[in-house]
C-alpha positions in Angstrom: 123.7 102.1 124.4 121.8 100.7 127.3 121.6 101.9 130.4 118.8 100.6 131.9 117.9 96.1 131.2 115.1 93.7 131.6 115.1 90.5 132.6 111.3 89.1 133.1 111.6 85.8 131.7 111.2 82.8 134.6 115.2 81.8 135.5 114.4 77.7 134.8 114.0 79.3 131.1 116.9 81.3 130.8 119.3 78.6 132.6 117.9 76.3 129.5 118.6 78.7 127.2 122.2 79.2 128.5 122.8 75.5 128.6 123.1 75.4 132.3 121.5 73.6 135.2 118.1 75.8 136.6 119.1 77.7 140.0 116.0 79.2 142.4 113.9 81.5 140.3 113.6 85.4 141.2 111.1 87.6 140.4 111.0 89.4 136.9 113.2 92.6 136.9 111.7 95.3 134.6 114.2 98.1 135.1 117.6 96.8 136.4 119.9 100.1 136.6 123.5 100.5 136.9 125.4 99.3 140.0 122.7 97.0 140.5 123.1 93.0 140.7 122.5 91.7 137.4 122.3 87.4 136.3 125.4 87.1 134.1 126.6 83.7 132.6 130.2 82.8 133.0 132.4 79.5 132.0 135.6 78.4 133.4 134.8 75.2 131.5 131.9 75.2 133.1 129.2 77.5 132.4 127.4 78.6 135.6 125.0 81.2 136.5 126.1 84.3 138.8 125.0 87.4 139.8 127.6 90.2 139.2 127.0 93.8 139.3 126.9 95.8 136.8 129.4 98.1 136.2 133.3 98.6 136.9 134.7 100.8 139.5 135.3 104.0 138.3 136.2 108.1 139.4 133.4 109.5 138.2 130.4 106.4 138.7 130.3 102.9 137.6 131.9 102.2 133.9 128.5 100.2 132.4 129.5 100.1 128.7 132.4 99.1 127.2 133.5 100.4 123.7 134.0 97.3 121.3 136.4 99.3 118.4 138.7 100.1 121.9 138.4 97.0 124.0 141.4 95.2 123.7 144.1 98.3 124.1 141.8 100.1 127.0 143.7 99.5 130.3 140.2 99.0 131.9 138.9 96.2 130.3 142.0 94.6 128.1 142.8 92.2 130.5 139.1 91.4 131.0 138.7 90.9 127.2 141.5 88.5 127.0 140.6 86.2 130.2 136.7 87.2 131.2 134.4 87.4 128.8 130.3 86.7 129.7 127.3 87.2 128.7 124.3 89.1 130.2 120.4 87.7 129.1 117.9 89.8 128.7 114.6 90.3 127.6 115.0 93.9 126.9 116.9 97.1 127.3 116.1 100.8 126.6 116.5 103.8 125.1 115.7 107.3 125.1 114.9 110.3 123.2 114.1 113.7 123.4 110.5 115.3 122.5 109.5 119.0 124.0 111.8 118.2 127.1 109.9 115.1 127.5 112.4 111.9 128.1 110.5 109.2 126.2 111.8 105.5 126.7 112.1 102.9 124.1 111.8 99.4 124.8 114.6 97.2 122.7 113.6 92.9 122.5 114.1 90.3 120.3 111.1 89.3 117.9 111.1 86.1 120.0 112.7 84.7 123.2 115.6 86.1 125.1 118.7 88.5 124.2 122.6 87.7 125.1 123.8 90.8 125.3 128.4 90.6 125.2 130.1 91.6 128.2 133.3 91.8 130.0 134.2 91.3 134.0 136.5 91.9 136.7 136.8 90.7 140.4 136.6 87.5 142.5 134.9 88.8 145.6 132.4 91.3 144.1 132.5 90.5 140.1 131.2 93.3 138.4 130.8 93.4 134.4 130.2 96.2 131.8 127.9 95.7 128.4 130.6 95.5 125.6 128.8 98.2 122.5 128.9 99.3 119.0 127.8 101.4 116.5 123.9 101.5 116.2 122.4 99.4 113.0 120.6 101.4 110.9 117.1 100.8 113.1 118.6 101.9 116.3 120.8 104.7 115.3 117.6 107.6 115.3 117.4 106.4 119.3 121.0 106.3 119.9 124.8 105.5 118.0 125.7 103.2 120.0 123.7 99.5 121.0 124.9 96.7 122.6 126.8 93.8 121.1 124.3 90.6 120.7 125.7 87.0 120.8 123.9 84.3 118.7 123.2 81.2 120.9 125.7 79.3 118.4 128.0 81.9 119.6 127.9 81.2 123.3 130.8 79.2 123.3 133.3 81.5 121.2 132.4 84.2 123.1 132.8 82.6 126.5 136.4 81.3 125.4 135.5 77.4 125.4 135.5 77.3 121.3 139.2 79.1 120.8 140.3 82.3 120.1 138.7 84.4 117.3 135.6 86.2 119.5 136.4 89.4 118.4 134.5 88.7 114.8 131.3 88.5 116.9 131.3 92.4 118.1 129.0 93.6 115.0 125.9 94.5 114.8 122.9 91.8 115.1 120.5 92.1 112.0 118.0 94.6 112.7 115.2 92.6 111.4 115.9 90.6 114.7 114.8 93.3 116.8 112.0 95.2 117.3 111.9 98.7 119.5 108.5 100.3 121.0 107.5 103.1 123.0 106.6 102.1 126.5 105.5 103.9 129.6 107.2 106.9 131.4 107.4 105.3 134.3 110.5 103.4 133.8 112.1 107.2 133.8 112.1 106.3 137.3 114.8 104.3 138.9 113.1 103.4 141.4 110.3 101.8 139.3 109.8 98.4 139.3 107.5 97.9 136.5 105.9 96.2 135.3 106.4 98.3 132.0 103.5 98.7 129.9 104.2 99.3 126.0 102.1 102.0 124.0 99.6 101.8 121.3 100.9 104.4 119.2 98.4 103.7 116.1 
């Protein structure tokens, strides 16, 4: 289940990727955190670009996740479901685990190029979204049950609602030999760390 994202590759890349027009480029993010502005890709018939942040209002904290088997009948996010759906890239998010009260973070990418990761948002003057997840596959599930749901490129469209209805077959699990995890410095423990994040040699 993420809690913390990366987004590091250059923007003119990621607008290509999302099949819209490049926008100024920013600086890569290493360790975005919750309540922080996040790039999110929207479509209205248009797909644009926009910066939304990440988590819905809540009593207790931002709501970041969103549980996939719930998300149509949860009064926080079915309306959202039904009407705004986007997509968040990424070039990573992570995980932790727990060794001899030691918090070590896992790094989660794609074998190649960028990750879309399924989300759901709310609001016109300050749009905020939450990461739509799932259970684990079977490589994430020693770092944690849950993991985000991952849209194909080819899915874009469904998912975004300009292909239809039917975008609920997309909330499984992406194949884990897509994905590769790796220990990484514990530095991004920090939230206040802005990388870069270095990944271990464990051999």
């Amino acid at each position: 289940m993420p809690g913390r994202l990366a987004l590091t590759a250059p923007m003119a890349e990621v607008a290509a990727w999302c099949g819209v027009a490049p926008g100024p480029d920013t600086a890569p993010r290493w360790n975005i955190t919750p309540s922080q502005e996040v790039t999110a890709l929207t479509s209205d018939g248009v797909r644009r670009l926009r910066t939304m942040r990440w988590g819905f209002p809540g009593p207790k904290g931002p709501l970041i996740n969103a549980r996939s088997e719930r998300l149509a009948e949860a009064p926080t996010f079915r309306a959202a479901a039904r009407e705004r759906r986007c997509l968040i890239p990424v070039t990573a998010w992570y995980e932790w685990t727990n060794s001899e009260g030691r918090k070590l973070p896992w790094r989660v990418r794609a074998r190649s190029g960028l990750l879309a990761l399924a989300g759901v948002w709310q609001g016109a003057e300050d749009p905020a979204f939450a990461v739509v997840t799932r259970a684990a596959n079977k490589m994430l599930a020693p770092y944690h049950h849950r993991m985000p749901v991952i849209v194909a490129p080819e899915d874009f469209a469904l998912w975004l609602g300009e292909a239809g209805h039917g975008a609920a077959r997309l909330m499984r699990p992406l194949p884990a030999d897509g994905l590769m995890i790796e220990r990484v410095s514990e530095a991004v423990n920090a939230a206040r760390f802005e990388g870069p994040v270095v990944a271990l040699d464990e051999g």
